[in-house]
VOGU-3710 file (C-alpha; in Angstrom, 3 decimals, decimal comma):
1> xxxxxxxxxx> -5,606/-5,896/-29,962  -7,734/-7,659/-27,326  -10,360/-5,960/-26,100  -10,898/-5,302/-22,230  -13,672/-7,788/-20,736  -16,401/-5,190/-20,197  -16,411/-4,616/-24,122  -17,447/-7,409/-25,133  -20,462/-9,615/-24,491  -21,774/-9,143/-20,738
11> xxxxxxxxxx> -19,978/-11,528/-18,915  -21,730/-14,004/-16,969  -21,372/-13,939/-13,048  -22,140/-16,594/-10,651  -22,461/-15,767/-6,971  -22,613/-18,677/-4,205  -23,666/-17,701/-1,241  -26,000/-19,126/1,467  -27,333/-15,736/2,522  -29,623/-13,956/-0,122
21> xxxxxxxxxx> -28,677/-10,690/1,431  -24,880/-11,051/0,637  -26,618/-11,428/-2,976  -28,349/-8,316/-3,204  -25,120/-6,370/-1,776  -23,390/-7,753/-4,639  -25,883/-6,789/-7,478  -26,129/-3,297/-5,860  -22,277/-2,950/-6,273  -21,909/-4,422/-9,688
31> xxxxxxxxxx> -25,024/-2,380/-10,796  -23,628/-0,210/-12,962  -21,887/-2,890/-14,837  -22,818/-5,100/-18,156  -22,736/-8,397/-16,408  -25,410/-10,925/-16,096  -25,762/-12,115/-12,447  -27,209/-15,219/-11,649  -27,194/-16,922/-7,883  -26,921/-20,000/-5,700
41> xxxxxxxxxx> -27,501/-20,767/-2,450  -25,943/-24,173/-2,398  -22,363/-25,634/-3,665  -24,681/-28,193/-5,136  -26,937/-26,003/-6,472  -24,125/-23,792/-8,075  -22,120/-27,165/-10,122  -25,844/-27,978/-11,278  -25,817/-24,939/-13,390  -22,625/-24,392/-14,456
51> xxxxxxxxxx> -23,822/-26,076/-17,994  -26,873/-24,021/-17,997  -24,970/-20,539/-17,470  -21,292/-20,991/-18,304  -20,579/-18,474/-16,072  -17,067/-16,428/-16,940  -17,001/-15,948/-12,785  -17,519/-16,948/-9,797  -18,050/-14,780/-6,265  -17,685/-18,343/-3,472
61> xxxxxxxxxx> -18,474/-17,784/-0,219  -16,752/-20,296/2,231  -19,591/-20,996/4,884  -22,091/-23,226/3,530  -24,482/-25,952/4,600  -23,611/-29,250/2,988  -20,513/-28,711/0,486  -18,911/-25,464/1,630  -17,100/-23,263/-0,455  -13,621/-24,763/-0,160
71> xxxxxxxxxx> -14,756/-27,949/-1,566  -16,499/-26,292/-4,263  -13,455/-24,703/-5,387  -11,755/-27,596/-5,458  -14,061/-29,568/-7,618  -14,441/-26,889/-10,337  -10,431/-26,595/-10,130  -10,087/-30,680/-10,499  -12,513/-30,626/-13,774  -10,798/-30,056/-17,085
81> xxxxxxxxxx> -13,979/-28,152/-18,396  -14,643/-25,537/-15,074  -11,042/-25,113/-14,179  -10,241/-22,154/-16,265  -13,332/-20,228/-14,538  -11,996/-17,668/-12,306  -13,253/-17,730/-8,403  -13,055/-14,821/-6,068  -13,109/-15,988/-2,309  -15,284/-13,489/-1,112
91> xxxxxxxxxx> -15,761/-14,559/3,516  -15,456/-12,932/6,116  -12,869/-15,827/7,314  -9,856/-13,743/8,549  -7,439/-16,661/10,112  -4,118/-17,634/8,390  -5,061/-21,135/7,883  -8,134/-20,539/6,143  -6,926/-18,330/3,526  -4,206/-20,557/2,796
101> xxxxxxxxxx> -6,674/-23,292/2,575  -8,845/-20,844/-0,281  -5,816/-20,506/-2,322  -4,639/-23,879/-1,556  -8,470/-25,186/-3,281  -7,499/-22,989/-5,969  -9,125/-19,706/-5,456  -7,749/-16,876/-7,688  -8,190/-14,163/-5,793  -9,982/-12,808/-2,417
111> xxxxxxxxxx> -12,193/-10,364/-0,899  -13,000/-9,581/2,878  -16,669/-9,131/3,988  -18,042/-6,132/4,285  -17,260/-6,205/0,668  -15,443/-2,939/-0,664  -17,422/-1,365/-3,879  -13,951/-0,458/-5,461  -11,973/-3,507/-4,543  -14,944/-5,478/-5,315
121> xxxxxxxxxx> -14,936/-3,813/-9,004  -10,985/-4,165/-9,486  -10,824/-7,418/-8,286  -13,825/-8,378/-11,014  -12,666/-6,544/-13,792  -9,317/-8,407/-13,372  -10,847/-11,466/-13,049  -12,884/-11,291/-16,344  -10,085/-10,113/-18,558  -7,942/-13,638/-17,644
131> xxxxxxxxxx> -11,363/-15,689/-18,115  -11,355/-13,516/-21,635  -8,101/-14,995/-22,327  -8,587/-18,219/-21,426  -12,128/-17,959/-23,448  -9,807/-16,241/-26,945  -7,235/-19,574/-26,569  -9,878/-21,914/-26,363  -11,871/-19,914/-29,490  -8,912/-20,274/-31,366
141> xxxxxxxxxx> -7,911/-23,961/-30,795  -11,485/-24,676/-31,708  -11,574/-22,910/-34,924  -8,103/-23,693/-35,674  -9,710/-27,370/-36,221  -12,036/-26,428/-38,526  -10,635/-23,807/-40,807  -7,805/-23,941/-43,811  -4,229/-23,129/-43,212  -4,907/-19,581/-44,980
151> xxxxxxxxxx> -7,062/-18,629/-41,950  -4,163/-19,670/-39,309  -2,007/-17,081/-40,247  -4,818/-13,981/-39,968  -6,060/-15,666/-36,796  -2,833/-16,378/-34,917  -1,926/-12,399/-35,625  -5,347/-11,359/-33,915  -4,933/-13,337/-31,198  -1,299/-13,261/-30,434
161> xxxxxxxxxx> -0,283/-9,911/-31,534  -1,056/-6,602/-30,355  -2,475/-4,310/-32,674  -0,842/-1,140/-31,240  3,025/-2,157/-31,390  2,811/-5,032/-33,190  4,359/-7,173/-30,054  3,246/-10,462/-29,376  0,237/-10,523/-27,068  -0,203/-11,710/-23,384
171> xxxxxxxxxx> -2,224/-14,836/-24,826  0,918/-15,662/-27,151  3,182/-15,203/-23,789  0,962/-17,349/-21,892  1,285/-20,142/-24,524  5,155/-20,315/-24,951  5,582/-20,406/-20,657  3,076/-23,198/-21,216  5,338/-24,725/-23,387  8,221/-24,346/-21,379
181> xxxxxxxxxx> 6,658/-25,709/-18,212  5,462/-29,016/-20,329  9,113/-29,095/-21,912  10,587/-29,485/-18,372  13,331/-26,955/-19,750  13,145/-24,338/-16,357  16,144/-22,534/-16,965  14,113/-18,957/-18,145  12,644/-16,270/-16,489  9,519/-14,229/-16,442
191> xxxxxxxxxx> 10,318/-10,445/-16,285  7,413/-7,896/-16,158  7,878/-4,302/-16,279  5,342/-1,344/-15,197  5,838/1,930/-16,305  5,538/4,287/-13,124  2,224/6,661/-12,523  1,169/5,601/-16,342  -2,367/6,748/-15,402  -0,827/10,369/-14,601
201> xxxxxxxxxx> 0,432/10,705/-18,034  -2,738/9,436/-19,653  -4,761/11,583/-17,900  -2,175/14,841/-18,668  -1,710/13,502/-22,699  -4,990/11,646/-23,543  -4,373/8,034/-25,679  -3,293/9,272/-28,799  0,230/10,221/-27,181  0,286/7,576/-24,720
211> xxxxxxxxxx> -0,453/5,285/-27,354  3,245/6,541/-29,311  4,917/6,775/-25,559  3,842/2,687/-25,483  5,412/2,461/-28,807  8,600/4,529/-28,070  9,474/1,916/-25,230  8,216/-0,984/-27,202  11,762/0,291/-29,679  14,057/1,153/-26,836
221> xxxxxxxxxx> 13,206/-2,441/-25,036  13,791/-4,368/-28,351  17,984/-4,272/-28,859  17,618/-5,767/-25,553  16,183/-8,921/-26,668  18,525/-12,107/-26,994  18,534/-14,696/-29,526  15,170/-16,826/-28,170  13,906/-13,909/-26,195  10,592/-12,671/-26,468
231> xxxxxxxxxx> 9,174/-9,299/-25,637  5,257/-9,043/-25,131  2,793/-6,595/-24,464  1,233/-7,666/-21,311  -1,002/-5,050/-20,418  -2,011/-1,514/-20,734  1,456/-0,352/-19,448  3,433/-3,638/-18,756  5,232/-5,491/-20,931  6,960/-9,375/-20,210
241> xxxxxxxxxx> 10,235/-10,645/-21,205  10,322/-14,108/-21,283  13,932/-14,638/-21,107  15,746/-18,176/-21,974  19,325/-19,549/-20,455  18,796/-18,160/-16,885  20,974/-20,144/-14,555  20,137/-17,833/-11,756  19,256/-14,685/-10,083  22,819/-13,039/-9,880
251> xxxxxxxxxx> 23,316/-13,501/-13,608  19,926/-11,705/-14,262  20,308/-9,034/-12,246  22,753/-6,819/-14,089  20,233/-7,122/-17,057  16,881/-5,797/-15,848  19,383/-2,767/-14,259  20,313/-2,132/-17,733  16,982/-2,472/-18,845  15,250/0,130/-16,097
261> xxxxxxxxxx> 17,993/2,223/-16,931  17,042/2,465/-20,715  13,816/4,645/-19,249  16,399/7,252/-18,362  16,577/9,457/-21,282  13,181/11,385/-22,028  11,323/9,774/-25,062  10,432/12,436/-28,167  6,887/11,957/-28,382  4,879/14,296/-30,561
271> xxxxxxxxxx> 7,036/17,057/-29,998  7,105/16,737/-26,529  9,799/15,374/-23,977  7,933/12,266/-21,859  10,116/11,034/-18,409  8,821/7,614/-17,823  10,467/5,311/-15,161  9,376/1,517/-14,866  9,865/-0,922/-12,307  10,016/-4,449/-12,895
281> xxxxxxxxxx> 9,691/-7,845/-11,616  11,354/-11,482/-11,908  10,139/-15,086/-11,623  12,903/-17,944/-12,405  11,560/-20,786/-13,661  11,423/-23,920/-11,002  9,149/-26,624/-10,718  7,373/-25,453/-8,368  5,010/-23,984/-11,245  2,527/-26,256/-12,941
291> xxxxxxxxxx> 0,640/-23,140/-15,303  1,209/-19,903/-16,444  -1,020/-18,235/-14,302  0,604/-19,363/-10,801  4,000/-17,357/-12,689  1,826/-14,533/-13,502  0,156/-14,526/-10,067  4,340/-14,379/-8,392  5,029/-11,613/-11,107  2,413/-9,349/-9,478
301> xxxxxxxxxx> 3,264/-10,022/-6,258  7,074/-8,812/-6,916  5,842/-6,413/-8,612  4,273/-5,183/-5,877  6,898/-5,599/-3,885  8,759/-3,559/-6,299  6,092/-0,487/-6,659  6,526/-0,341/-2,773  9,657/0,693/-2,581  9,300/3,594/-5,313
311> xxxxxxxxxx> 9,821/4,415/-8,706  12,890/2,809/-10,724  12,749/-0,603/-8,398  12,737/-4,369/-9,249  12,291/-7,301/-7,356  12,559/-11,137/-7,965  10,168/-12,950/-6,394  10,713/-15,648/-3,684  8,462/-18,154/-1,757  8,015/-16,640/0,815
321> xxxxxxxxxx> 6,353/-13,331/-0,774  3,472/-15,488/-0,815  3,154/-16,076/1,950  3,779/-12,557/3,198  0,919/-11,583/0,949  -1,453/-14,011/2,461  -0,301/-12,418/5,919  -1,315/-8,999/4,779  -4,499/-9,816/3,676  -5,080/-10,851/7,087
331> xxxxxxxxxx> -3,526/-8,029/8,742  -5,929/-5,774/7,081  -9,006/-7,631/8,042  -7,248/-7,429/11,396  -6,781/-3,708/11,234  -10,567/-3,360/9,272  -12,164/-4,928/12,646  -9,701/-3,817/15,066  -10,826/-0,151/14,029  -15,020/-1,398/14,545
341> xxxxxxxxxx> -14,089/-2,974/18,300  -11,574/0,002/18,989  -8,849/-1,948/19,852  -6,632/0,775/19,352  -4,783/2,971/22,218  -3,451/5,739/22,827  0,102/5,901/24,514  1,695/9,194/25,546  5,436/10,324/26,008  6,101/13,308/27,789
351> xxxxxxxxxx> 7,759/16,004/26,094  10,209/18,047/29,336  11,366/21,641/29,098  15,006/20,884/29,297  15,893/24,024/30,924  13,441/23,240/34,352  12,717/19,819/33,764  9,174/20,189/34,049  6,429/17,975/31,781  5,191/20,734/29,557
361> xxxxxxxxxx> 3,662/18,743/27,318  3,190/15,243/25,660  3,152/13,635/22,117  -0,434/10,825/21,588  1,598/7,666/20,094  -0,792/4,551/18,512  -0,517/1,189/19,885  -2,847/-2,055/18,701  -3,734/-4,133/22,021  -5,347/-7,387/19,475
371> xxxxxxxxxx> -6,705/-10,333/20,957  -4,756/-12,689/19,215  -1,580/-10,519/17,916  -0,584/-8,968/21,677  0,196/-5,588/21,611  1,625/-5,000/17,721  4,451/-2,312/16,917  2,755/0,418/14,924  5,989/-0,073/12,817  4,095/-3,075/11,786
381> xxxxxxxxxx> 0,741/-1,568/10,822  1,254/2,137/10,443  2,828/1,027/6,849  -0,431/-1,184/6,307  -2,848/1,445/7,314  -1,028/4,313/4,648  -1,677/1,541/1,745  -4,921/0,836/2,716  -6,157/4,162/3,718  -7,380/2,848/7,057
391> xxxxxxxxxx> -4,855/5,651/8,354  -7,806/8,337/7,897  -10,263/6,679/10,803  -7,984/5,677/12,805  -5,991/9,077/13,152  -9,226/10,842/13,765  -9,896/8,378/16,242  -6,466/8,487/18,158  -6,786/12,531/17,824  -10,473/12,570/19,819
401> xxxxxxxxxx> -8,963/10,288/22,530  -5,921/12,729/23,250  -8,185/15,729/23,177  -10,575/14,060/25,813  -7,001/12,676/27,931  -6,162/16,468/27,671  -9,072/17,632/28,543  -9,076/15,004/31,827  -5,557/16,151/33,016  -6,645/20,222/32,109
411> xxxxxxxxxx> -9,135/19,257/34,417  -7,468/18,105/37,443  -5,118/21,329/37,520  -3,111/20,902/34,808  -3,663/23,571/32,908  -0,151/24,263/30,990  0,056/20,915/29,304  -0,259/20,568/25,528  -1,342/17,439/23,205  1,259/16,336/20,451
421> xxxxxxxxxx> -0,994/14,509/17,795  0,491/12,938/14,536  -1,012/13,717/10,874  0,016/11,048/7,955  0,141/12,007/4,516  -3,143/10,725/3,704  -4,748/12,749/6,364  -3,285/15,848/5,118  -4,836/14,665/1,955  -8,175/13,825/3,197
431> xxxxxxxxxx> -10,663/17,129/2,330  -12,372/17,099/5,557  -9,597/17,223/8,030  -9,990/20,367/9,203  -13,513/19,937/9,368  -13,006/16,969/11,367  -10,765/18,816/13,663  -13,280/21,267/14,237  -16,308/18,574/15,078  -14,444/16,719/17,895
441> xxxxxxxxxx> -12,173/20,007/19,315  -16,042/21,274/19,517  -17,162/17,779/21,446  -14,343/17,648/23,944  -14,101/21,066/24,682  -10,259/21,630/24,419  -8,796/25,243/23,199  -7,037/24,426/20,237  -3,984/26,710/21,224  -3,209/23,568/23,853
451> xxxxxxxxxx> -3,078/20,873/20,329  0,232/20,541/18,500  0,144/18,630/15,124  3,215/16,947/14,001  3,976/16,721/10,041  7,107/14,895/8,779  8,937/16,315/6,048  8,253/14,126/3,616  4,767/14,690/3,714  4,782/18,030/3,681
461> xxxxxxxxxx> 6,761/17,858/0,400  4,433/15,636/-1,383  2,411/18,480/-1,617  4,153/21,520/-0,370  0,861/24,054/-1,056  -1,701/22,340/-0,272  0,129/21,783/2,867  0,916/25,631/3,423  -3,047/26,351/2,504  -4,051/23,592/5,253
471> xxxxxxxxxx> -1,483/24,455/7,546  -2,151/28,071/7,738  -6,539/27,145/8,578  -5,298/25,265/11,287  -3,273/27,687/12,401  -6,171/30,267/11,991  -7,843/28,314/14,727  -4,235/28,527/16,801  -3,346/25,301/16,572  0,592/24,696/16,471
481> xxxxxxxxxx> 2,227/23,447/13,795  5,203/21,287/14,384  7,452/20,012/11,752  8,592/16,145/12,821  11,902/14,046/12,051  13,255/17,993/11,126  16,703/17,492/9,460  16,329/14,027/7,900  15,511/15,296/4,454  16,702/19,096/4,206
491> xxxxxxxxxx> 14,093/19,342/1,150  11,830/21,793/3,307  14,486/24,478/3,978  13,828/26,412/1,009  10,135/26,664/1,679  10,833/26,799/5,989  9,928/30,712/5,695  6,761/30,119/4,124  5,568/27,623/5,983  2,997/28,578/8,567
501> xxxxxxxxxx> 4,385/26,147/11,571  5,605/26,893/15,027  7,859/23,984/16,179  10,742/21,865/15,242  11,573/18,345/16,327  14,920/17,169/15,780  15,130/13,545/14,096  16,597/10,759/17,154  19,154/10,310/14,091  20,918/12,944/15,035
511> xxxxxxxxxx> 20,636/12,929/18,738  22,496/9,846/19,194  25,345/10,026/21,002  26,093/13,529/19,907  29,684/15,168/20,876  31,523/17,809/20,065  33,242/18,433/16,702  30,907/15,344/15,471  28,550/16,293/12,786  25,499/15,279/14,523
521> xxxxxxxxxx> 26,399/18,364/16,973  26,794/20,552/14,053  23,867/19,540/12,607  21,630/19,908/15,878  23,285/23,270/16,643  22,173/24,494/13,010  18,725/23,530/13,802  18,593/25,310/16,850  20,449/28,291/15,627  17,481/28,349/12,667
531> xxxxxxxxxx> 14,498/27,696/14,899  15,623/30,714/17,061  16,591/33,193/13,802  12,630/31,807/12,752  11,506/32,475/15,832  10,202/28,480/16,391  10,786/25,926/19,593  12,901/22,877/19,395  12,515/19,521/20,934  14,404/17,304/20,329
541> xxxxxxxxxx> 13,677/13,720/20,169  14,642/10,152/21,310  17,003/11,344/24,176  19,076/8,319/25,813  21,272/9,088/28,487  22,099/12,070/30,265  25,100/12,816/28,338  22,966/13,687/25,608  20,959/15,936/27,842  23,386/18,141/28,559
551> xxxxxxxxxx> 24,684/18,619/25,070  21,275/19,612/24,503  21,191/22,062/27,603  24,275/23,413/26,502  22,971/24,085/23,009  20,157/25,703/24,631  17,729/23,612/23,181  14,002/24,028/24,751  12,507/21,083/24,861  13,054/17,213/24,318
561> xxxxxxxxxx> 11,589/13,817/25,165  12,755/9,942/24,574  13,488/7,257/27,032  15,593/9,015/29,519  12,263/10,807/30,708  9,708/7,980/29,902  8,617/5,585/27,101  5,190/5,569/26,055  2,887/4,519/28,402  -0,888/4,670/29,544
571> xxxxxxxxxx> -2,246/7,922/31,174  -2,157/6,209/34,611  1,308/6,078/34,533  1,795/9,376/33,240  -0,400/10,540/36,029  1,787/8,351/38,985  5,284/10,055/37,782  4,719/13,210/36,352  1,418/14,934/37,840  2,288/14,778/41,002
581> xxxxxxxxxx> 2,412/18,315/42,877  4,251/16,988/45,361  6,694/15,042/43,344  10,353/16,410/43,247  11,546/17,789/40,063  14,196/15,942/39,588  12,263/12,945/39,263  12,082/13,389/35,263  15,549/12,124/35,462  16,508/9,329/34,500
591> xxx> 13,506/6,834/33,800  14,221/3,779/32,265  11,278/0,957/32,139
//
């Protein structure tokens, strides 16, 4: 079975870089680890002693007097004998352009300055265990020339077999797509397939039962093969099909469905019942693809693809995933420095008590003013921000600005409003939220009975105690609790009693053009029926026209707020329509911008 990188003999690390510094940020990060790290502060100086070290990597920094990164990456990518040697981009070059031109130069992979200790470490790790590849092919065609035919045999089955279910091994993979590419013959497909939260299980069963889960699938996956087909172990969990007479994607499709389906039934491992799901990814052969590494490299990214849409999912890659993926690296350098020049805003929608039309509140909404983007949708980079966890400053960040808004306008006379302030899963997740909450309700002086924080169902199902535990500390302080998008997933009803919260919001969904004998109506009246048997307020959200307001009224419902009252907008214009004391009332009604 081959043996992960940091196993075997430290591997040999070469950072480029012009500033020392950048050096010894490096070597304090990789510290821990077995590698030997040598440096140079030239592109000149670092092709002078690539014979001396025969580094396994390569850390390139872009911005360098005399031959710049780029062009260093392009040289050791033109030469037979450097080529194979992985290089990590690691700038703090954000634009579009130049990270095309990195991977264009051949970089393998890329990192953002201020380097991340974990993403520095993954990206490494991953880096050294295709160099170890590489490094075990080139072993074996060496020795292969100067051994006996008896020695073949025991040396192709080390390096092209794995050891724990007897598969043939990523190396051997990599050799028969080689093949293939060099036979001209594109009419095949790469398929890779990822068994779902894998490190869950091996952390709940330990190896020796993950090791006879690994095996179990290797047997259900196997009457699947065609005549031709081959099924290797690719990875820990991940196995790749290399599948021959594809014509095209529609004729695949069917297949891989019958293949994630096979994950269905439980598998009987050591007494025990094991659900696994997978998802999976596809790459059609084209000629687009010179090695087996660039269909490796489109295999993650679908896969990726894949893993984002949840467990059970597949995707076949296209060429324009690549290009998505060198967008998102940019967006979150975007996002990474749009959070250190606070280029984030808060807009705020007023939330009306439908009964007297009066503001009684308002709900804090994100928006990104960027220099070069305009103002962004936060349906853009809210989705970003989850993934990369960038959601957990930036909330806390949004959530001191309301307070000190609040505390302005509490200031001036208006006394009765309340703050509406979004928490994402991850903050819910985050240990020191309340703590948080505390620090900054303590700097801008605002009772906490005046903040509202809004929770969508789905989040508070991920983790439905350790929501109630945090839910009922906030609520300790008397903070409100309000459940958002209520009535979009149902899954919350049977825990709505225990649930420490104080508000519901009705999902837009459902306000829609509601009528009369429609089920929207019926579902909106339930809601309100239930928040007044629980003893909660409703608002309702994303109200249109005025038709919908007085279904509303006539449902009794308490509060609402959407377009027909205001967008979102800054605090000045919040302050020019709504706190006005001598404005009429019936100026909530309509606004449309």
């Amino acid at each position: 079975m081959t043996q992960p990188a940091e196993t075997m003999n430290p591997a040999t690390v070469l950072v480029v870089d012009d500033e020392p510094d950048n050096f010894d940020v490096i070597e304090t990060l990789l510290n821990a680890q077995d590698y030997n790290l040598h440096y140079a502060n030239t592109g000149e100086g670092a092709i002078a002693v690539l014979d001396q070290l025969q580094p396994d990597l390569i850390l390139l920094d872009v911005m360098m007097p005399g031959m710049d990164g780029i062009e260093v990456c392009r040289r050791l990518k033109a030469s037979q004998k450097w080529s194979p040697i992985p290089v990590i981009i690691v700038t703090s070059l954000t634009e579009k352009k130049d990270l095309a031109r990195c991977f264009e130069a051949g970089a393998d992979d890329f990192i953002s300055k201020p380097v991340s200790s974990l993403e520095l470490l993954a990206r490494v790790r991953s880096m050294l265990r295709i160099r170890e590849q590489y490094k075990q092919l080139q072993g074996f065609n060496a020795h292969l020339e100067a051994t006996v035919q008896k020695r073949t045999a025991q040396l192709q089955k080390m390096v092209f077999q794995d050891a724990l279910t007897q598969l043939p091994s990523r190396a051997f993979l990599t050799q028969k797509l080689a093949e293939r590419l060099q036979s001209g013959d594109l009419s095949f497909a790469l398929i890779t397939i990822d068994c779902d939260q894998f490190k869950r299980l091996l952390g709940s069963f330990g190896d020796a039962i993950t090791d006879q889960l690994l095996i179990a699938i290797t047997e259900r996956l196997q009457p699947y093969l065609r005549e031709g087909d081959i099924l290797a172990r690719t990875g820990i969990d991940e196995f790749g099909l290399l599948l021959h007479r594809v014509d095209d994607q529609t004729s695949i499709q069917p297949y891989i469905q019958k293949i994630l389906s096979s994950f269905d039934p439980p598998f009987a491992v050591s007494n025990f019942e094991v659900f696994v799901s997978a998802c999976a990814s596809i790459v059609l052969g084209n000629d687009t693809y010179k090695t087996p590494a660039q269909l490796f490299q489109d295999a993650g990214i679908a896969m990726y693809h894949a893993k984002e849409s949840g467990n059970d999912r597949y995707h076949v890659f296209d060429a324009q995933m690549h290009q998505e993926m060198i967008d998102r690296l940019a967006l979150e350098n975007d996002l990474k420095r749009a959070l250190e020049r606070q280029e984030f805003i808060v807009h705020y929608q007023p939330i009306i008590n439908l009964k007297t039309q009066a503001i009684v509140g308002l709900e804090a909404l994100t928006h990104w003013q960027n220099p070069e983007r305009g103002m962004v949708s936060p349906s853009l980079f809210i989705p970003c921000m989850e993934t990369t966890g960038l959601i957990v400053p930036m909330g806390m960040m949004i959530f001191k600005q309301a307070c000190q808004q609040l505390y302005r306008w509490h200031q001036q006379g208006w006394t009765e409003l309340t703050m509406s302030v979004n928490l994402s899963v991850q903050q819910f997740a985050c240990p020191t939220l309340v703590e948080d909450i505390d620090r900054i309700l303590a700097e801008t002086s605002i009772h906490p009975a005046c903040l509202k924080l809004e929770i969508t169902e789905s989040a508070i199902m991920n983790n439905i105690e350790a929501v109630i535990a945090i839910a009922e500390q906030l609520r300790s302080r008397q903070i409100q609790i309000s459940i958002d998008d209520f009535g979009t997933g149902y899954s919350s009803l049977a825990y709505l009693h225990q649930l420490p919260i104080d508000n519901l919001k009705i999902d837009r969904s459902f306000i829609t053009q509601i009528q009369p004998q429609q089920s929207q109506y019926k579902v909106v009246d339930t809601i309100i029926t239930l928040g007044n048997h629980l003893d909660l307020t409703v608002t309702a959200e994303g109200i249109e026209t005025v038709a919908e307001l007085e279904q509303l009224q006539q449902l009794d419902c308490e509060f609402g707020q959407g377009y027909l009252f205001s967008r979102p907008v800054r605090a000045e214009a919040i302050e020019a329509k709504f706190l006005q004391r001598d404005r009429d009332v019936d100026s909530c009604l309509p606004y449309y911008e």
